[in-house]
N, C-alpha and C positions, 0 to 999 in steps of 0.2 A: 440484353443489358437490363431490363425491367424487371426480369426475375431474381437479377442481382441487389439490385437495389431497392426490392422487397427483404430479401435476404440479411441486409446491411440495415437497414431500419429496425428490422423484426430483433435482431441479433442483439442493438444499441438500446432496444427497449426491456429485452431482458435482462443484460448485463450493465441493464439502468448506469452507463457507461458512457465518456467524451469518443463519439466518436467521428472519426480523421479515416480521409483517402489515402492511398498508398499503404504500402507496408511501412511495419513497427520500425520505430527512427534507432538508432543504433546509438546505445545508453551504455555508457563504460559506467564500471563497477568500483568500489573501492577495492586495489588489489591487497592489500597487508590485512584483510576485514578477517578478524579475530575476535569467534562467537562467544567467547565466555566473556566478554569484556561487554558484550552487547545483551546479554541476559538480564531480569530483571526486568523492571516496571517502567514504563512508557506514557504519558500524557497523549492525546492526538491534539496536533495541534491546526491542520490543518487540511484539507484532502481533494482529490479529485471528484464529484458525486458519483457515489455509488447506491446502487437501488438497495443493494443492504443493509447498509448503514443510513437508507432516509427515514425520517420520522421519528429520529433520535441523537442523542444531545452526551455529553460527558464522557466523551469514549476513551479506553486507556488497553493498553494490552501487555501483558508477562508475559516473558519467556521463561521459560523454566528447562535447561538441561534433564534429557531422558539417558536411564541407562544402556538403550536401545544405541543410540549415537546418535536419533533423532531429538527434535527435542518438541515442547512442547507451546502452544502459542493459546493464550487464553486472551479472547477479547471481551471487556464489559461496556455495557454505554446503560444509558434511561432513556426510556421509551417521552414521549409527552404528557403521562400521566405519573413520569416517573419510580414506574415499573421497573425493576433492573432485568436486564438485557445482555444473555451471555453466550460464547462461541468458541468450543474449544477445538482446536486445531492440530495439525500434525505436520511439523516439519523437517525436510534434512535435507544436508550439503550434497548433490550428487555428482560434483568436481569437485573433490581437495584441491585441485589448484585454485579455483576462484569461488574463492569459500562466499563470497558475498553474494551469488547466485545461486537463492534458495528457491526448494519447491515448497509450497502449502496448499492442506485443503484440511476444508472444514468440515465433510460430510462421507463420511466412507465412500458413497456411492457416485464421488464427483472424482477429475482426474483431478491430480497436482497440478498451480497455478503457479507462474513467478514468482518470485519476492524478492527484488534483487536490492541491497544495499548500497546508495551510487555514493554515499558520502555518511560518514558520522563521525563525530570527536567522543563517541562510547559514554561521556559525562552531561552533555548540553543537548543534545541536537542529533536525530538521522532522520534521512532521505531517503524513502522507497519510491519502487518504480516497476510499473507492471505493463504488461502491455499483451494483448491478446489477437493476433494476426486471422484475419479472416479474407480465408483465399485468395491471402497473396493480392487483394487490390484496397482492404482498409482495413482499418483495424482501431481497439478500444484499447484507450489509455486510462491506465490506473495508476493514484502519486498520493504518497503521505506524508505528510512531518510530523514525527514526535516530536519530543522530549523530556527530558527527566522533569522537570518542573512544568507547572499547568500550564507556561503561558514563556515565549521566547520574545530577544531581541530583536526589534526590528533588523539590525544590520544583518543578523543570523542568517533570516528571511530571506530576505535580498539577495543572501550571497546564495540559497538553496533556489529560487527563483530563478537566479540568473545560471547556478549550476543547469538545469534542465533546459533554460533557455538556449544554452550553448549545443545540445542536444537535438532540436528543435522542435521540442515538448513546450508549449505554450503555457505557460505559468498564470495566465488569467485564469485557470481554470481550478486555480487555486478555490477553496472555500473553508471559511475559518470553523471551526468544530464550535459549536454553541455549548458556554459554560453556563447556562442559568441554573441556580438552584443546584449546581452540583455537590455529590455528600462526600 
């Protein structure tokens, strides 16, 4: 058991990652999730920590349709010295039935990651949700909220909070994207 739980620390410090006992909680998807509606430019609004996105503030991401059938996911943020800070990505549907179960990666040499879509109204607000199962006894939970504008309704919040709480994805682990100084 002690080599496991070398394993599960070692793992949470790389994937600078929430990490939770047991296997990945079982997270329904939006089913009618319709990608050309969800294209186009993102606010962060708020996220799970992640080691790659620490030490950095104003983050937003495009989508942009490929002719591939893939499409394309550009993320920017500023570093603390306000450096811009950028990642572009590759993603696609690989069930047309549940288009909102996307794969992404960022680095040719990495496999494809989740990205599943649990909730968006395409105009205001969506809810990602990633989760990375390690051996079947824990696993690292990854969660974001855009939206189209810098900064959402509390109600909005709440209602995306309590979507994952229903889940039983712990929404404390919420943390707000830091807008200082952003351009």
């Amino acid at each position: 058991m002690l080599p496991f739980l070398l394993l599960f620390f070692c793992a949470s410090i790389v994937y600078g990652q929430v990490p939770v006992l047991g296997k990945c909680p079982n997270v329904t998807v939006k089913m009618d999730f319709e990608p050309s509606k969800y294209f186009g430019f993102w606010y962060e609004i708020a996220r799970f920590y992640t080691s790659f996105e620490a030490n950095q503030k104003c983050h937003s991401a495009t989508y942009t349709s490929l002719p591939s059938g893939h499409f394309q996911v550009f993320n920017q943020a500023l570093d603390m010295e306000d450096h811009e800070q950028n990642a572009t990505g590759d993603a696609y549907i690989p069930d047309t039935k549940v288009k909102a179960k996307i794969k992404v990666k960022f680095n040719e040499a990495a496999p494809y990651a989740d990205y599943w879509v649990v909730d968006t109204d395409y105009e205001t607000y969506t809810l990602v949700f990633s989760c990375v199962d390690i051996v079947g006894v824990s696993h690292l939970e990854f969660a974001w909220i855009l939206a189209r504008k810098s900064s959402i309704d509390q109600s909005v919040r709440d209602k995306l909070y309590q979507t994952l709480e229903s889940f039983g994805v712990k929404s404390q682990h919420f943390m707000d994207d830091d807008k200082t100084d952003c351009h």
